[in-house]
N, C-alpha and C positions, 0 to 999 in steps of 0.2 A: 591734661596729662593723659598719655595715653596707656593702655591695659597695661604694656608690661610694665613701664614706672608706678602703676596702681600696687599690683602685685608686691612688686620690692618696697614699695611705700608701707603697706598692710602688713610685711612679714618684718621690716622694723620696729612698728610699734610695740611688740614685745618685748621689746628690750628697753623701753622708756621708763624711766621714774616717775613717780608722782607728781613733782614740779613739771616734769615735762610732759605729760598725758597732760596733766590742768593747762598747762599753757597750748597745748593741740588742739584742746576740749574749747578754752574761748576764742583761736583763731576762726575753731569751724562755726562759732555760733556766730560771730562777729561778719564772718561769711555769706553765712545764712541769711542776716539781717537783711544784706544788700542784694537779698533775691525777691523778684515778686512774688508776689500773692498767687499770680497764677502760671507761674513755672509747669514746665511740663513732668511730669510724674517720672522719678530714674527709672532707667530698664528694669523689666523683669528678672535681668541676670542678676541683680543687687538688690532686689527685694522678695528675701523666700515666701513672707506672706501673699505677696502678691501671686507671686508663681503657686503657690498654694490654691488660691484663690480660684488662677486659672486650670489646674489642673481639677477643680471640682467639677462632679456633676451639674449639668443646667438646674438653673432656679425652677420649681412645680410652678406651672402658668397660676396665674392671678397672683402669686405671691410676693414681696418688694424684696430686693437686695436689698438691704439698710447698710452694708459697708460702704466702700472708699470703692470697691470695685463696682457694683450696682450703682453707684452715685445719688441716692438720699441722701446721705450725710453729709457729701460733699454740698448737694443742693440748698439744704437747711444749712448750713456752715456759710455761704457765700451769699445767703442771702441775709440771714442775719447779717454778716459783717459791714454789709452793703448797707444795711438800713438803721444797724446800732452803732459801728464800731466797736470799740475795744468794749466789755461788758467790765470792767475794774476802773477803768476812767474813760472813759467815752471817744476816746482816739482816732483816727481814721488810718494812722500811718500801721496797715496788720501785713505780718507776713505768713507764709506758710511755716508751721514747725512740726511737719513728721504729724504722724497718727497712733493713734494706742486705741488700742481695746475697740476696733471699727469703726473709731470715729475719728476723722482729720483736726485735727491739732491747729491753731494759728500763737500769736507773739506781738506783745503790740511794741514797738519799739520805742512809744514815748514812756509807759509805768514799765516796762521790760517783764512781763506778767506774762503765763502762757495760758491759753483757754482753747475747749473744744467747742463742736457747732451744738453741744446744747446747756453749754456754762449759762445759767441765770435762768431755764425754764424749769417748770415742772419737772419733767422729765429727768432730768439731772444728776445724776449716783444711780439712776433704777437699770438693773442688772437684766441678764437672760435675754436679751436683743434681739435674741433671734427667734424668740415668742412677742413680739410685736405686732408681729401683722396677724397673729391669731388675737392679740387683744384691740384690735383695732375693727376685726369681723365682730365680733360677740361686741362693740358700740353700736357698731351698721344693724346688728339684729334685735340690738336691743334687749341684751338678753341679761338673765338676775346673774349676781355676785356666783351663786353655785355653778348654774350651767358657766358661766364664764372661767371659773377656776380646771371645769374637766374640759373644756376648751384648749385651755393655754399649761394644763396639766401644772397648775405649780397648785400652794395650798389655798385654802376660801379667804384666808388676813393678807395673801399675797395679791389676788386679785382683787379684792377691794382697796386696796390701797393704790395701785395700778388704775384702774379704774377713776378715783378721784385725782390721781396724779395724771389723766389723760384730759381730766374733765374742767384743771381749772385752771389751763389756757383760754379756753373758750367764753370764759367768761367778758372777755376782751375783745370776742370778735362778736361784737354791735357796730350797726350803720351809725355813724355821729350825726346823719341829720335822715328825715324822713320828709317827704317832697308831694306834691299833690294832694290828694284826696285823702285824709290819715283817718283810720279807724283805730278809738282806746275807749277803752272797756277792762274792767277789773272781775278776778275772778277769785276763788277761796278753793283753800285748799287746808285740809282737816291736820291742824298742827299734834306735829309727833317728837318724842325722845325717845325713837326710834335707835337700841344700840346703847344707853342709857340707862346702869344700871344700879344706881340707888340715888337716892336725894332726889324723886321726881314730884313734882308739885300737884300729882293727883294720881290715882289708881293706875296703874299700868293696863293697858289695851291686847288685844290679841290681834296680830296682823291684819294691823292696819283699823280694827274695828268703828265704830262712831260717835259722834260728838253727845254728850250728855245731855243737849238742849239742841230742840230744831233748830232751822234759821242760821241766824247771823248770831256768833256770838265772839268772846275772846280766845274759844276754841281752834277758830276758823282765822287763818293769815291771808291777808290782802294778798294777789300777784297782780299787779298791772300790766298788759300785753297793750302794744303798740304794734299798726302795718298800716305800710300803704300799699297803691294796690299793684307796685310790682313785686312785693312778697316780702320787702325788708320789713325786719321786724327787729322790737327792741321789749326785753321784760325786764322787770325787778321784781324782787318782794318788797312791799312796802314796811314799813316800821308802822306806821297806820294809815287807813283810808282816811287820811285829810288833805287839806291844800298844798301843805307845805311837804308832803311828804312825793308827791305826784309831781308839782316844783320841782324836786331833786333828780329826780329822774329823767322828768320830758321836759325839762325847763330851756334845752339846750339843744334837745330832738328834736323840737317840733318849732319852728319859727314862722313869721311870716315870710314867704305868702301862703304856704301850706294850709289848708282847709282842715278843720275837727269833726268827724264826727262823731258823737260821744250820745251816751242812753240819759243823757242830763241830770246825772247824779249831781251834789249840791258842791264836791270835792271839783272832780274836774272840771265844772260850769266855772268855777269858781278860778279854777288855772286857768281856764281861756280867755276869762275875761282879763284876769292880770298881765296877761301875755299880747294882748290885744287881739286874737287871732279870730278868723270868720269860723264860726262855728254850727253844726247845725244838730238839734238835737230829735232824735231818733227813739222815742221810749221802749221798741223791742226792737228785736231781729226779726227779720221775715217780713217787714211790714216797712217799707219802703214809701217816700210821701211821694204823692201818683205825679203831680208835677215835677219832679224831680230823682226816678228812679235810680239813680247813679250814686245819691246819698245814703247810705244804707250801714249798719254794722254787720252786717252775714259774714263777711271775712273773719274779724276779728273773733266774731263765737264759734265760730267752726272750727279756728285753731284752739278755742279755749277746747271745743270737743277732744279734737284730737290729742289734745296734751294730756287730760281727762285719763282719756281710754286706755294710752299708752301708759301712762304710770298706774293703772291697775294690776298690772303685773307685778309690782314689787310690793303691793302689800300693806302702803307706808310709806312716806318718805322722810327720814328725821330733817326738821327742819331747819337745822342748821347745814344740810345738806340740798336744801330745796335752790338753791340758786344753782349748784351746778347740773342740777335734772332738768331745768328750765335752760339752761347752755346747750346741753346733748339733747333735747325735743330742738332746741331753734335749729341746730346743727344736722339734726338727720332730714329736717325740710327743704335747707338751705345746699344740701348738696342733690336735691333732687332723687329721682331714681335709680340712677348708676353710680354710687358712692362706692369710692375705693378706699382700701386701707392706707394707701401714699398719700391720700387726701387727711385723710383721718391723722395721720403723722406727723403731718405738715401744720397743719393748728393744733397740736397740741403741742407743737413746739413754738406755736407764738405766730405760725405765717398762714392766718387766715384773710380774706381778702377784707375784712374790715381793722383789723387789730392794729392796735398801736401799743405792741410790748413795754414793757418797761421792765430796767432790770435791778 
């Protein structure tokens, strides 16, 4: 059709009935159906937002478009659909259907359902989108619930929630196997009900403060850390330092041929042996067997350091929340030193390079 039949087409709708809008309403969806996925975008003379868009000032350098015009959304949108299909039944037949609120729209034409690129993550209903890339800096820095809220200027219950809703994608992006040389070693970390505020099972602490009894006790929550030595790493919290709980974990990480080195605790001796895997045992760090120097755990306790050091800034960690601070420590390692916020956006919408979403 061309412009001027558009025109006269546009200026009779007015005058249509409800029967007939609805019946114009399923021709154009019906239409639509039989468009691809990757149609090219109508002109800008037919879409004000767009022309909106481009009539804006340039994006501030380092900062991400997150609409339809910057293309993030589009990216996460097509790649999800690419590797999940439909998110309501699992579909492959998706089409385009229009955009709302920044983010591009698809349709899947087997359930007739419509979903955006970030229906089934995290992320999902969280508003003010154009405070993203400022909450995606304050992950990169690492920085507490406070400074984060006068960062991204919303309130401190916004940015904590934000925060955990950035944080528990990541939980999902582990390497499923670990290959070569594997260093695992188990660390403690001083359990908190952190946020927590009546029915607590003993005296309340002051940030972050210490355990009632030196040592090891039921104070103190296992984290087992796994790496090899190209830097994949894999952690949990355990439910306890025994066999079967270390089992759950690495039982499925760590196979043969891959090598163990482990401080010969009696838990994971005990995995390796169930597992059959060559194992070699290491009683510290630092101390390396001379025929053998290449055996060693040093990797593995220098990340326990480093995880250490960085979560002393928060004071505490409640630890019902300790698995997603053990997500963002593997996450700010795994993107090295030039981490960006489109990086940070892109796994917490589920497309990190190990992750196998589920919706």
């Amino acid at each position: 059709m061309d412009a001027a039949a558009f025109g006269v087409w546009r200026i009779g709708v007015g005058a249509l009935d409800r029967s007939q809008r609805s019946a114009v309403l399923q021709d154009l969806a019906l239409a639509e159906v039989n468009d691809s996925i990757d149609l090219p975008a109508p002109k800008a003379a037919e879409r004000p937002s767009q022309v909106a868009a481009e009539a804006a000032p340039p994006v501030a350098e380092n900062s991400v478009n997150l609409g339809p015009a910057g293309g993030l959304m589009a990216q996460i949108g097509q790649a999800r659909v690419a590797s999940l299909g439909c998110p309501h039944c699992g579909g492959d037949a998706i089409r385009r259907w229009g955009e709302a609120n920044g983010k591009p729209r698809y349709r899947c034409t087997s359930c007739r359902k419509t979903f955006n690129a970030l229906t089934g993550t995290p992320l999902a209903g969280l508003r003010r989108m154009d405070r993203w890339n400022d909450q995606a800096r304050a992950l990169i820095s690492g920085e507490t619930v406070a400074k984060a809220s006068v960062r991204c200027d919303v309130a401190y219950t916004t940015a904590f929630r934000w925060r955990h809703r950035f944080l528990a994608s990541l939980d999902l992006d582990k390497p499923q196997h670990l290959s070569g040389i594997v260093e695992a070693d188990e660390t403690f970390v001083l359990e908190s009900f952190k946020g927590r505020r009546s029915d607590l099972p003993r005296a309340a602490r002051k940030r972050g403060g210490k355990a009632a009894k030196r040592g090891l006790s039921v104070e103190q929550i296992p984290v087992m850390v796994a790496r090899d030595r190209s830097g994949a790493t894999v952690d949990a919290v355990l439910a306890r330092l025994d066999t079967a709980s270390i089992t759950k974990v690495l039982g499925s990480v760590i196979t043969r041929p891959a090598e163990l080195c482990c401080d010969g605790g009696s838990a994971i001796t005990a995995f390796a042996r169930r597992a059959k895997l060559t194992f070699h045992v290491l009683p510290a760090p630092g101390t390396p067997k001379p025929e053998a120097p290449e055996l060693h755990i040093n990797n593995v306790n220098a990340y326990h350091g480093r995880l250490k050091e960085w979560m002393r800034r928060f004071h505490g960690v409640a630890t019902k929340n300790l698995p997603n601070y053990l997500s963002w420590r593997r996450t700010i390692e795994a993107l090295g030193a030039a981490p960006t916020p489109e990086a940070w956006i892109k796994r917490a919408a589920g497309l990190g390079p190990y992750q196998q979403p589920t919706l």
